[in-house]
C-alpha positions as a Python dict, from the first residue, in 0.01 Angstrom:
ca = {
    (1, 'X'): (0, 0, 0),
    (2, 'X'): (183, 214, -245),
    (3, 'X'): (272, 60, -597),
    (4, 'X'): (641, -12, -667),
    (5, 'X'): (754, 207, -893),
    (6, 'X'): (1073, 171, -1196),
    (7, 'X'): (1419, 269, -978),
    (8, 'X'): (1576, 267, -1299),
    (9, 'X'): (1763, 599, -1426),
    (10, 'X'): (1718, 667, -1807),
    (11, 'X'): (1996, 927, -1943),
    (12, 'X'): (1974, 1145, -2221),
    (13, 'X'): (2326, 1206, -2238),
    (14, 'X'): (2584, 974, -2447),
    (15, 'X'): (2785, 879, -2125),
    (16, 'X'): (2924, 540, -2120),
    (17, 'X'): (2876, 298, -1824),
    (18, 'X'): (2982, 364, -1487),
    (19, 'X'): (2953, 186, -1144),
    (20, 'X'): (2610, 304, -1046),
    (21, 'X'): (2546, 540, -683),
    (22, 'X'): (2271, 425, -575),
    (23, 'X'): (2027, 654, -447),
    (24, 'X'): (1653, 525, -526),
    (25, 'X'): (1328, 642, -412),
    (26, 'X'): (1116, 502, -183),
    (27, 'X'): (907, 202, -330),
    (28, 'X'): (1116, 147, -601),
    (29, 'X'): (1256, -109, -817),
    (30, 'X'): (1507, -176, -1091),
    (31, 'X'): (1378, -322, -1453),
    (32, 'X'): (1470, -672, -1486),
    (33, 'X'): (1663, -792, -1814),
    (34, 'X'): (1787, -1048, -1982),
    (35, 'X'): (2138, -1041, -2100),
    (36, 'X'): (2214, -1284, -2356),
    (37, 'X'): (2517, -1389, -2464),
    (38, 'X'): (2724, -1697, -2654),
    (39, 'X'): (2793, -1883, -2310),
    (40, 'X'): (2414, -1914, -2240),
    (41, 'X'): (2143, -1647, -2097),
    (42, 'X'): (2172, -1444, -1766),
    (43, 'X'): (1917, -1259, -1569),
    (44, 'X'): (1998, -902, -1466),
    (45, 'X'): (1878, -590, -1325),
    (46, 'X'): (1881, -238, -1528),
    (47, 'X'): (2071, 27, -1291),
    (48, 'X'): (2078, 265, -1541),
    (49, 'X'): (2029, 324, -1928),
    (50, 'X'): (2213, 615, -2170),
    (51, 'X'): (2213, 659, -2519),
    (52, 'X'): (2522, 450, -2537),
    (53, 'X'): (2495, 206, -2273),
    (54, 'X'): (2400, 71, -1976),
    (55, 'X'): (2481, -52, -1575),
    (56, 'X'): (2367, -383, -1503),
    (57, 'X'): (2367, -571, -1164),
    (58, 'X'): (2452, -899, -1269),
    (59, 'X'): (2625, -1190, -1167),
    (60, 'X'): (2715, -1358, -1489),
    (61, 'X'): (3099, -1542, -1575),
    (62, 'X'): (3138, -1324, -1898),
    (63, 'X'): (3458, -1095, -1950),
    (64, 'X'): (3523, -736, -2099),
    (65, 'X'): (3481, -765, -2449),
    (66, 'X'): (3209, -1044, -2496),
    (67, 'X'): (2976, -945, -2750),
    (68, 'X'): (2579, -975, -2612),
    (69, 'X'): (2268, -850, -2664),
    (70, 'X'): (2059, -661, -2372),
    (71, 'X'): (1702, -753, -2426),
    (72, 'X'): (1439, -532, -2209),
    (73, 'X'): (1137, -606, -2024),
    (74, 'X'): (965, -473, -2337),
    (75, 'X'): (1148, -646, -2552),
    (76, 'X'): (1375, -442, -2666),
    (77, 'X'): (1726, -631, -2817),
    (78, 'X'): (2039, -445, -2817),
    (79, 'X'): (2329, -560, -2928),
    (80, 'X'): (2658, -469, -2770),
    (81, 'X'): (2985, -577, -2608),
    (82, 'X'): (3075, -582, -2180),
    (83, 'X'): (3285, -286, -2126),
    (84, 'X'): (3362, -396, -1754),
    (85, 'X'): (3301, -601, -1504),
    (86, 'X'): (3280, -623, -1119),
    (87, 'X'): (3164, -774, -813),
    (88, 'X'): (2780, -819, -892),
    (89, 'X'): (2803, -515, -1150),
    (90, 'X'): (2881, -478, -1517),
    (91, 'X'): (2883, -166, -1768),
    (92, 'X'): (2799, -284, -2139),
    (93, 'X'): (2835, -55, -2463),
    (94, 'X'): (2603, -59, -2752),
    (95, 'X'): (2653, -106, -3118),
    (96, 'X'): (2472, 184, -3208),
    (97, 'X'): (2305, 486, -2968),
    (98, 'X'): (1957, 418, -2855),
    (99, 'X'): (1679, 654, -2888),
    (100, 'X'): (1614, 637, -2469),
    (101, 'X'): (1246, 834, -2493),
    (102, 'X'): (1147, 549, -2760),
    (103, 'X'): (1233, 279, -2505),
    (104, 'X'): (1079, 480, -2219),
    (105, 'X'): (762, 493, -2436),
    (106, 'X'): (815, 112, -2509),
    (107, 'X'): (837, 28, -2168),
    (108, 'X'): (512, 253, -2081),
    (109, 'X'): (267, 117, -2382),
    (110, 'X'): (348, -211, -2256),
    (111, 'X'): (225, -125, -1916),
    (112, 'X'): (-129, -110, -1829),
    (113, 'X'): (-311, 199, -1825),
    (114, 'X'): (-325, 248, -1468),
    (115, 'X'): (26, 179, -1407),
    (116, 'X'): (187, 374, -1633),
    (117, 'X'): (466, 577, -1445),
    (118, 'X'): (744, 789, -1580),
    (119, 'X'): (1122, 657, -1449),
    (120, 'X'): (1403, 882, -1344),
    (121, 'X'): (1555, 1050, -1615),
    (122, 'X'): (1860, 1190, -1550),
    (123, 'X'): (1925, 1529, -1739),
    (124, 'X'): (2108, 1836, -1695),
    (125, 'X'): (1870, 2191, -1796),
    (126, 'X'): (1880, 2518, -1600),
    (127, 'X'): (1629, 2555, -1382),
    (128, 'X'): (1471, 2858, -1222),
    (129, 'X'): (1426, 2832, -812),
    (130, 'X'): (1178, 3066, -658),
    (131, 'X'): (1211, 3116, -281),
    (132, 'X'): (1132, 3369, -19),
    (133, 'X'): (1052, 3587, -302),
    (134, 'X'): (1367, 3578, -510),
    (135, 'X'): (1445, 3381, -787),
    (136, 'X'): (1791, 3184, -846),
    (137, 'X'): (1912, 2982, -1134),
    (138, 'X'): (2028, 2620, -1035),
    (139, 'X'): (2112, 2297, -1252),
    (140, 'X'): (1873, 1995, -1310),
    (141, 'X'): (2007, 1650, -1179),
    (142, 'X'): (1722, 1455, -1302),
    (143, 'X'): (1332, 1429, -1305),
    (144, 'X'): (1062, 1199, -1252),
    (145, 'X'): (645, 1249, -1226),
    (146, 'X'): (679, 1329, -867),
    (147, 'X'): (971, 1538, -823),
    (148, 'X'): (1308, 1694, -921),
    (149, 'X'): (1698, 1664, -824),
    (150, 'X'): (1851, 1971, -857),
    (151, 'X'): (2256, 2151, -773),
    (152, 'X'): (2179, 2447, -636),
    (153, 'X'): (2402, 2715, -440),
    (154, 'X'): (2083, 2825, -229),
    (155, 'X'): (2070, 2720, 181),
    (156, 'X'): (1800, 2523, 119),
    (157, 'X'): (1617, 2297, 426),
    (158, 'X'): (1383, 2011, 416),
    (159, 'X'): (1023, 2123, 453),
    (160, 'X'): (1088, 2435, 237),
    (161, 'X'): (837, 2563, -52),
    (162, 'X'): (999, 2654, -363),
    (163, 'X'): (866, 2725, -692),
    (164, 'X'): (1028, 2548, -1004),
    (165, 'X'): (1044, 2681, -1375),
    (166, 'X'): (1186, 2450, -1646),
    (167, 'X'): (1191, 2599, -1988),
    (168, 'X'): (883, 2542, -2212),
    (169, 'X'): (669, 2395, -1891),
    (170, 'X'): (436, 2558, -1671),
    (171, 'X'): (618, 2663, -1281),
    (172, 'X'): (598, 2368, -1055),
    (173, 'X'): (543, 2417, -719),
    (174, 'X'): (692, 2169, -430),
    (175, 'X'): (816, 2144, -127),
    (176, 'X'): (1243, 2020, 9),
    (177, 'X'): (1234, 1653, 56),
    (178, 'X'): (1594, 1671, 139),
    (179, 'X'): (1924, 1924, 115),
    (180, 'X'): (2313, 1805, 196),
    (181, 'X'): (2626, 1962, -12),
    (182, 'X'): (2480, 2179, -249),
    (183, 'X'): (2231, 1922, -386),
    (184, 'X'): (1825, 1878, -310),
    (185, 'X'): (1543, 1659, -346),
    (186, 'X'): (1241, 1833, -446),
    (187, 'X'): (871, 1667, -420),
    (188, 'X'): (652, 1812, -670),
    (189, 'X'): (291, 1926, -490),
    (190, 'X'): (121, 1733, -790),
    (191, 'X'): (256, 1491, -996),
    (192, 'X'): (352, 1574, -1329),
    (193, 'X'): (183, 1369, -1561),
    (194, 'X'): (362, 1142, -1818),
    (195, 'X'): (163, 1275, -2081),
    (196, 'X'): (288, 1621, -1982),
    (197, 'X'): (680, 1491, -1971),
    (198, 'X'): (714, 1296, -2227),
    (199, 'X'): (671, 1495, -2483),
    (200, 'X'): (881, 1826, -2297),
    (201, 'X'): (1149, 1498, -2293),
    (202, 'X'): (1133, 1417, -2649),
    (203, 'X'): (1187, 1811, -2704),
    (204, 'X'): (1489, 1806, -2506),
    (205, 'X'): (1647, 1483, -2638),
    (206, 'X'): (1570, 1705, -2973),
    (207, 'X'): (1730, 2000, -2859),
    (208, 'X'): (2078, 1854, -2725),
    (209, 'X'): (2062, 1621, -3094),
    (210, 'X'): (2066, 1979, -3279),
    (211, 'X'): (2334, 2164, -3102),
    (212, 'X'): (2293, 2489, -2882),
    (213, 'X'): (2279, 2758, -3185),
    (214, 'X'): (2655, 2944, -3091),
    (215, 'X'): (2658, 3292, -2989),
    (216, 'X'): (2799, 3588, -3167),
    (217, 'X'): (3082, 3756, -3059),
    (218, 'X'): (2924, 4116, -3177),
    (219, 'X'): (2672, 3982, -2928),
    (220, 'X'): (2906, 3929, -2657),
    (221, 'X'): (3089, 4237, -2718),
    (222, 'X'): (2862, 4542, -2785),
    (223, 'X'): (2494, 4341, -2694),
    (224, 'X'): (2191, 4350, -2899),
    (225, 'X'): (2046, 4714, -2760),
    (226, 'X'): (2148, 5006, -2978),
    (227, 'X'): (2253, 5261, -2669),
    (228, 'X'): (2628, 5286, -2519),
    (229, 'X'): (2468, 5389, -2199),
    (230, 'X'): (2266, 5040, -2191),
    (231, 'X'): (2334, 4886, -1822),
    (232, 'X'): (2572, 4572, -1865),
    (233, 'X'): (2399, 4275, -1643),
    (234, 'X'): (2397, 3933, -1557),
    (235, 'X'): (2144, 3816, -1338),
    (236, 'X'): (1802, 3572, -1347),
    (237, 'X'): (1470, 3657, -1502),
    (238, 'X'): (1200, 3427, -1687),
    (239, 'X'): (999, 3436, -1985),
    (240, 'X'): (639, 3331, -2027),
    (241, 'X'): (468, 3294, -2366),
    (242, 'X'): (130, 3169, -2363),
    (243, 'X'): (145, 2904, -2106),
    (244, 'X'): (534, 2780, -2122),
    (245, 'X'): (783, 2938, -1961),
    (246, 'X'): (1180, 2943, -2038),
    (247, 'X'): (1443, 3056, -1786),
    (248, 'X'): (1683, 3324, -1919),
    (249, 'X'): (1948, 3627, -1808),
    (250, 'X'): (1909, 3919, -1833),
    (251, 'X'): (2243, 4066, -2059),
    (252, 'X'): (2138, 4415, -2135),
    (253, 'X'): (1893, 4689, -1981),
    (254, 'X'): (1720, 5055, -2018),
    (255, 'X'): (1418, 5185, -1955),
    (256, 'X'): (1270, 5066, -2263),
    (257, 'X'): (1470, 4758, -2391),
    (258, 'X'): (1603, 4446, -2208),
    (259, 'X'): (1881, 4171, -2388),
    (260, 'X'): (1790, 3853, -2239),
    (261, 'X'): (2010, 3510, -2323),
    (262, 'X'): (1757, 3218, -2360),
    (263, 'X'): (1750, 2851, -2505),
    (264, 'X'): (1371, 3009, -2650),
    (265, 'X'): (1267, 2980, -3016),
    (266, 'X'): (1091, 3321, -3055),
    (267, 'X'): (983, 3516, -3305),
    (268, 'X'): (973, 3866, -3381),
    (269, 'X'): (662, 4025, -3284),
    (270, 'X'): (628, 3739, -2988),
    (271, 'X'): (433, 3881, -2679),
    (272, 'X'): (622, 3768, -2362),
    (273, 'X'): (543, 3853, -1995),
    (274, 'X'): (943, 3904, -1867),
    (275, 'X'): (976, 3825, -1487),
    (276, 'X'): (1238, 4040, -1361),
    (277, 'X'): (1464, 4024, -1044),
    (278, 'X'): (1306, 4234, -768),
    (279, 'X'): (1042, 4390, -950),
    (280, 'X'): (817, 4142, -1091),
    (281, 'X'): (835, 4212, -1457),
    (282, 'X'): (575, 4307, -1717),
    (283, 'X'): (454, 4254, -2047),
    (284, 'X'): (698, 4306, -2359),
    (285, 'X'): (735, 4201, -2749),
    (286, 'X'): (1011, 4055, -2904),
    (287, 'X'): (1176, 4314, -3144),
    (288, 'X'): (1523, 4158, -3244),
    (289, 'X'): (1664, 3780, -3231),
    (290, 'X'): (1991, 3610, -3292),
    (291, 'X'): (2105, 3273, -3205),
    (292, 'X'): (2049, 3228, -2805),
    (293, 'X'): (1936, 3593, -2754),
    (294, 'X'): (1657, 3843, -2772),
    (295, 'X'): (1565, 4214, -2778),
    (296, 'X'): (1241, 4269, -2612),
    (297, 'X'): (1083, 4631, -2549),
    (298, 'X'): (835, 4689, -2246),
    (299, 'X'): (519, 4826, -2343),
    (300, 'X'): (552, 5063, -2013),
    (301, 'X'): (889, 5175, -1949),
    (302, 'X'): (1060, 5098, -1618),
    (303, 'X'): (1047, 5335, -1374),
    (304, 'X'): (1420, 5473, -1207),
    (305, 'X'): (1294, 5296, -920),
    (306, 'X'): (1280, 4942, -1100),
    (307, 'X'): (1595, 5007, -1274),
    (308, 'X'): (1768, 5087, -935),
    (309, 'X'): (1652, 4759, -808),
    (310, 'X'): (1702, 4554, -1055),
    (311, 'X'): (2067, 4660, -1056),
    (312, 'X'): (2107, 4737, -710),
    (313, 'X'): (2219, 5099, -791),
    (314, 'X'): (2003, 5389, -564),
    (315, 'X'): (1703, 5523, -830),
    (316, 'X'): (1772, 5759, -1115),
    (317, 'X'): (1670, 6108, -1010),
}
């Protein structure tokens, strides 16, 4: 019989309580709680957690504006106040933000070994979607070990294979567990271990804490490659370094030279494989970086035929 698994949905974002859609896996379960408060101590069920607050289901006689303290399965206490209250729901604010991996990795040392399973988190990252050859940028919904909500403008049907790329992890392969209004559920072929996630989590959390470094607008303007016959673009490619790869666009393009936007750290001097659309890609080093963009050079030149399908254009004669 298959284990029951946390139903719970962690957030990374600072979004304050909100009557919770329910739309839980399969064998899943909520984290129980205890909220306490002046008028005595109430059982609950986690819905969902943020940086700021949280969804409870809860039947409890307390009123907006009660101050309480949430105390987690791990035992966790934070303090707070009810924000609102329903029908067998309530949405509580915290003193203070929450570090959500911490309590994630609270909740998973206190677990044994062989049930340690990541929750939902919900998050929102670009993600690369290969299929039927082509690749397509979509928008995370959230992640777990086993799989991946994603918005995506692509006709995609249950059943389908589709290759995943998330920057700074390896591509995941998996298959459409389900596809209705622009959203899908993606199954993961292997689960991704928590190991693996937790850390590419605590790098994200990281990330959104520091800001998304702002663009120039000499950047936006002219681009980064030094030639007024450069083709202007904006379309999909990838970037691998070692093992990780990051999703990017490509911005700028000649023969030699292509101006990609990326959320990558990389140095000059970097050696990247750069997945193009339509043509594969090839090897290339970083020669030129400012905040949220790089210059890379191919060590082969493309060929007029690559350039013309890359850009759609008939080949260069």
């Amino acid at each position: 019989m298959q284990p029951v698994r946390s139903g719970t949905v962690f957030s990374l974002a600072a979004d304050p309580p909100r009557a919770f859609a329910d739309m839980r896996e399969a064998h899943t379960a909520f984290d129980a709680a205890l909220l306490i408060a002046p008028e005595g101590q109430f059982a609950c069920s986690l819905e969902k957690l943020t940086t700021v607050g949280a969804t409870l289901c809860l039947s409890a006689d307390l009123a907006p504006g009660d101050t309480i303290t949430l105390e987690l399965s791990n035992g966790q206490g934070i303090p707070g106040r009810m924000e609102w209250v329903t029908d067998g729901e309530a949405g509580i604010l915290f003193d203070q933000p929450i570090d959500v991996i911490g309590t994630i990795a609270r909740n998973l040392a206190a677990l044994p070994a062989d049930r340690r399973h990541m929750p939902r988190v919900e998050l929102r990252q670009t993600v690369a979607i290969r299929h039927d050859g082509r690749v397509w940028h979509g928008g995370t919904r959230n992640i777990s070990q086993g799989g991946l909500g994603i918005d995506s403008t692509l006709d995609l049907k249950r059943d389908d294979h589709v290759q995943l790329t998330l920057d700074g992890l390896r591509p995941l392969n998996g298959v459409v567990r389900w596809a209705r209004e622009r959203q899908a559920g993606i199954a993961f072929d292997e689960d991704l271990g928590w190991q693996t996630l937790m850390p590419w989590l605590r790098g994200v959390q990281q990330a959104a804490l520091a800001g998304t470094p702002p663009r120039t607008v000499e950047a936006e303007a002219e681009g980064m490659i030094p030639d007024r016959h450069a083709i202007r673009l904006d379309a999909p490619a990838r970037v691998r370094e070692g093992v990780r790869w990051w999703n990017a666009r490509v911005r700028g393009l000649t023969a030699q030279l292509v101006e990609l936007e990326t959320r990558a750290h990389l140095l000059p001097g970097a050696q990247l494989w750069v997945a193009l659309p339509e043509i594969g890609g090839g090897p290339a080093s970083v020669i030129e970086t400012i905040p949220g963009r790089i210059l890379c050079q191919f060590r082969m030149p493309l060929r007029p035929s690559d350039l013309g399908a890359i850009t759609g254009r008939r080949p260069i004669s």
